[in-house]
N, C-alpha and C positions, 0 to 999 in steps of 0.2 A: 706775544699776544697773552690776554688775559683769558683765564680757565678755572673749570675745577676739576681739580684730579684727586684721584683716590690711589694710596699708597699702600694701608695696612687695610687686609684683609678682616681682618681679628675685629678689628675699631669700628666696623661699620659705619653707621651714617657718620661716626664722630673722625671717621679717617676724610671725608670731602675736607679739600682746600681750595682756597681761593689763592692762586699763585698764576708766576710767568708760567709758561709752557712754549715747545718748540712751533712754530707755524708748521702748518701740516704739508706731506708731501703729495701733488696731486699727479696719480699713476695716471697708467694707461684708462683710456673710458674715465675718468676721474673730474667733477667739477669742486671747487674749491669754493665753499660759498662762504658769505660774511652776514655772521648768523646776527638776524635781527630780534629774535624769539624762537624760545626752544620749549619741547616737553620735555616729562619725565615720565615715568613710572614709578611712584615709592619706593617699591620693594625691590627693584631692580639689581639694588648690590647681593641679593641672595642666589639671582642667576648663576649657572655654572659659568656660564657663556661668558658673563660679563670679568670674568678675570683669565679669560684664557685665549688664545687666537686660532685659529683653523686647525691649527697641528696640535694645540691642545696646550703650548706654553705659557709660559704667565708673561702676561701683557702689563703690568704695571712698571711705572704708575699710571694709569690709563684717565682717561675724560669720560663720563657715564652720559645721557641723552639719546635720545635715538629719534625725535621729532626735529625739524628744523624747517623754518620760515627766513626767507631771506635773497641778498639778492647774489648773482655769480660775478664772481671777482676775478678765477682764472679758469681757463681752462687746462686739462691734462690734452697730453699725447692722444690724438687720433679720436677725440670728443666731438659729437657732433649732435646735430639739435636744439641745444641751449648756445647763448651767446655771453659775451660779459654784459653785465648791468642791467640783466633779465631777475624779474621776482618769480623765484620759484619758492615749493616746497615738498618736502618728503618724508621718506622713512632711511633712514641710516643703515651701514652694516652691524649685526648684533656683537661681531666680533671686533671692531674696529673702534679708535675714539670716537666719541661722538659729540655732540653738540652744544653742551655747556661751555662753549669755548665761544670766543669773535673770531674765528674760521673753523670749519672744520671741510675736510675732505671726503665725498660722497660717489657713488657712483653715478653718472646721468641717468643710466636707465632706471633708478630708484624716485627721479625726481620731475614733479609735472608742473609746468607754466602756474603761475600764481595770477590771476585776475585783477587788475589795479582797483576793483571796489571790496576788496577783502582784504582786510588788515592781516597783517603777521601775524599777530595773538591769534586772529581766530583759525588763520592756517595753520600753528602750531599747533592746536587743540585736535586737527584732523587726523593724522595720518596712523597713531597707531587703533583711538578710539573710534575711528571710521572705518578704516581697515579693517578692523575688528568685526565693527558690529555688521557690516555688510556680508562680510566672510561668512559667520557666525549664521547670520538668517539665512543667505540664499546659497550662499556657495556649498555653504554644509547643510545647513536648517530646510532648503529644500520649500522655503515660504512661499506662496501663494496665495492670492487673493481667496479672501471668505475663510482662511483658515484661522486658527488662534494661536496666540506665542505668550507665554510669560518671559518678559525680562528681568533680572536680579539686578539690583543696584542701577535702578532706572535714572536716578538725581546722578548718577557717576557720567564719567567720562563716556564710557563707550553705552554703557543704557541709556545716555539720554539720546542718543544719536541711535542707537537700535529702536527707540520707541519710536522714533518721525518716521523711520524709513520703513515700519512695520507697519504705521498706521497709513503711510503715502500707497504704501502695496496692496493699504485693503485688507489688513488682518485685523480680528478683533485683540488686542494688547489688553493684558494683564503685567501691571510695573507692581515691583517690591520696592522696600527699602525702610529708611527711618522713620515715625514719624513725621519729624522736620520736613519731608523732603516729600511728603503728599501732595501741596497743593505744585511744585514744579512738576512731578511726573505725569499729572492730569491735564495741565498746561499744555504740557508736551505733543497731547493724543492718546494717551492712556486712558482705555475704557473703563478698569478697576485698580483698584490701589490697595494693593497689601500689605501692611504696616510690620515688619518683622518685630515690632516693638511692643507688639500685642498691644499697642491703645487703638482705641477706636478709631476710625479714620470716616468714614460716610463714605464707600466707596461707590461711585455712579451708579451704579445696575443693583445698586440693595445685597450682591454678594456680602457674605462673612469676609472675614480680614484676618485677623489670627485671635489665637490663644493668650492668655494670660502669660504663659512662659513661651510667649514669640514664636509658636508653630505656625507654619502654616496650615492651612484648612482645606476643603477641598471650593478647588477656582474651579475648578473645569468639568471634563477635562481636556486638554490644548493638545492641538497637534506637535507643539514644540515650547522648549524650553531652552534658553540661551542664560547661561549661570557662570557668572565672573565672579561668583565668591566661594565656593568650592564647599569641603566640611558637610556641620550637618544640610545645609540649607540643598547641597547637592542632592545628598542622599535622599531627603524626603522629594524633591522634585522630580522624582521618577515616577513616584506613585500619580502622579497628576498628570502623564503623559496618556493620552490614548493610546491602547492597544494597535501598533504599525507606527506610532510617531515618534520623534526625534528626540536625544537630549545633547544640548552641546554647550560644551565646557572651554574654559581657557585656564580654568585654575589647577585643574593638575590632571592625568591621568585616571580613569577608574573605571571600576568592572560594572558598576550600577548600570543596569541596563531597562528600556520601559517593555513593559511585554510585547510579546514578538516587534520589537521596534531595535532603533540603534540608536547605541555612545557612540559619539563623535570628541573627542580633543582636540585642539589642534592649535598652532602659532602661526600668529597673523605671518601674511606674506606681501613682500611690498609691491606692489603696481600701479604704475603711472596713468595706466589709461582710468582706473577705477578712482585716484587721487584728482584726476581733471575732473571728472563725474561727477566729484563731490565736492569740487569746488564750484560748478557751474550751478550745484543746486542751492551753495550758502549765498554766491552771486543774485541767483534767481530767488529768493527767501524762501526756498520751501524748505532749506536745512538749516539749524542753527546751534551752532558747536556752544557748548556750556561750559563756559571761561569761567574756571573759580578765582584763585588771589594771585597778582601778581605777583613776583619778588625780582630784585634785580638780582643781575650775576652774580655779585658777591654774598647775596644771602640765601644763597639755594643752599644752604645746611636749614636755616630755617625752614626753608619750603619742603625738604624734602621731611624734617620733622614735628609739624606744626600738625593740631591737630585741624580736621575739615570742617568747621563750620558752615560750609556755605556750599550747597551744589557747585558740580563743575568739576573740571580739570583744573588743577596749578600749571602755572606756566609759568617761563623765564623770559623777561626782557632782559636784553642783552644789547642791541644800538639801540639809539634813542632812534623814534621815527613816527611819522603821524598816523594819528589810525588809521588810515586808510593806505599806507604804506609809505 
């Protein structure tokens, strides 16, 4: 089968290859899907995880991806639940190849029925950015109706899916981001827009936006704070929690804490029943995954290095197939 894999560590994004690869082995609990569209993550090759396997050995040359849309081709040993020639989609093992590949091996329990009026692409765009942002608000963030949340990087992948589902719950939404990417996070449901780029923006409710040197100002202040960009934009997001509110991060560990409130970190976790959840709600149009550029299989070096133009997730097509599967 056709892949990309990464061999030297050192070479980063310039070690992806487009080459044969073995067809994968599908263990026990194991479905072997025949990926029709896949995510990424950018940054992905800087994970520890991504070059080592459970016991800590080096896994090269490995397949990077950990989104996958597509349908089941085989099954493993003792698999139950899914069937062959079913459209699923999921989250992958962090340790294991993954899905820039036309097969890769997954476990069932990671992966949930795909709805035939949801395209692959937009199943693809789901499972770490939805994962994420659902996590993020309620599982950690503790969200509740009538409370307030700023999101960071609301045009990205996982903010624009934490702003529908923030604003579906009933919270007043405060989105950041470029610029550029004002009038999508308002679109979205976003009550105010905070321009990191320190130009003006006309945020809905007349609040300030930022500073000439891209500060933020004071929005709130919010019961919660959901920040996928880590640095200073962390740092200062503390000061804009209420006194007992939330801050929660996926960009790295850290001690910033809001007064008497709580840091939360944490790595998405995969589940199927929460993956059907949010397929039924892209199904029912009350969710809608924000698909950036395509690229096909063989130009995910491009994809993975190009810069973002355009809101949204990248995505990899990988079989040809109709949009609607």
């Amino acid at each position: 089968m056709k892949a990309i894999r990464v061999r030297d560590r050192a070479a980063g994004t310039g070690g992806l290859v487009y080459e044969e690869a073995p067809y994968p082995h599908a263990a026990e609990n194991d479905v072997i899907v025949r990926v029709h569209a896949a995510g990424f993550t950018p940054g992905e090759l800087e994970w520890p995880g991504t070059w080592t396997d459970r016991a800590g050995r080096d896994r090269t040359p490995f397949v990077p991806g950990h989104e996958v849309s597509g349908v089941v081709a085989e099954l493993g040993y003792g698999t139950t639940g899914l069937t062959v020639g079913q459209r699923v989609f999921g989250l992958t093992d962090w340790t294991r190849d993954g899905t820039l590949a036309e097969y890769v091996a997954v476990e069932a329990r990671n992966l949930a029925p795909l709805p035939a009026s949801v395209s692959h692409l937009e199943a693809a765009a789901l499972p770490i950015s939805g994962l994420t942002a659902w996590q993020g608000l309620f599982d950690h963030g503790r969200l509740v109706a009538g409370q307030s949340v700023l999101v960071h990087g609301a045009a990205g992948g996982v903010g624009s899916i934490a702003v529908q589902l923030a604003r579906e719950a009933g919270a007043r939404v405060v989105a950041t981001g470029r610029a550029r990417d004002r009038a999508t996070a308002l679109e979205l449901g976003a009550d105010v827009f905070v321009d990191l780029d320190g130009e003006p923006n006309g945020a809905r409710d007349g609040a300030r936006s930022g500073d000439a040197g891209g500060q933020l100002v004071d929005v709130g202040p919010v019961d919660l704070v959901l920040d996928v960009i880590g640095g200073e934009a962390l740092e200062r997001s503390a000061r804009l929690v209420r006194p007992g509110g939330t801050l929660v991060t996926i960009a790295a560990p850290t001690t910033v804490r809001p007064e008497d409130g709580r840091s939360v970190f944490f790595v998405v976790e995969p589940d199927r029943h929460r993956l059907a959840d949010l397929a039924r709600r892209v199904q029912d149009g009350r969710l809608r995954p924000l698909m950036g550029a395509v690229y096909p299989l063989a130009d995910t070096l491009t994809a993975f290095t190009a810069r973002r133009h355009t809101p949204g997730k990248p995505l990899i097509q990988v079989a040809d197939a109709p949009a609607a599967g």
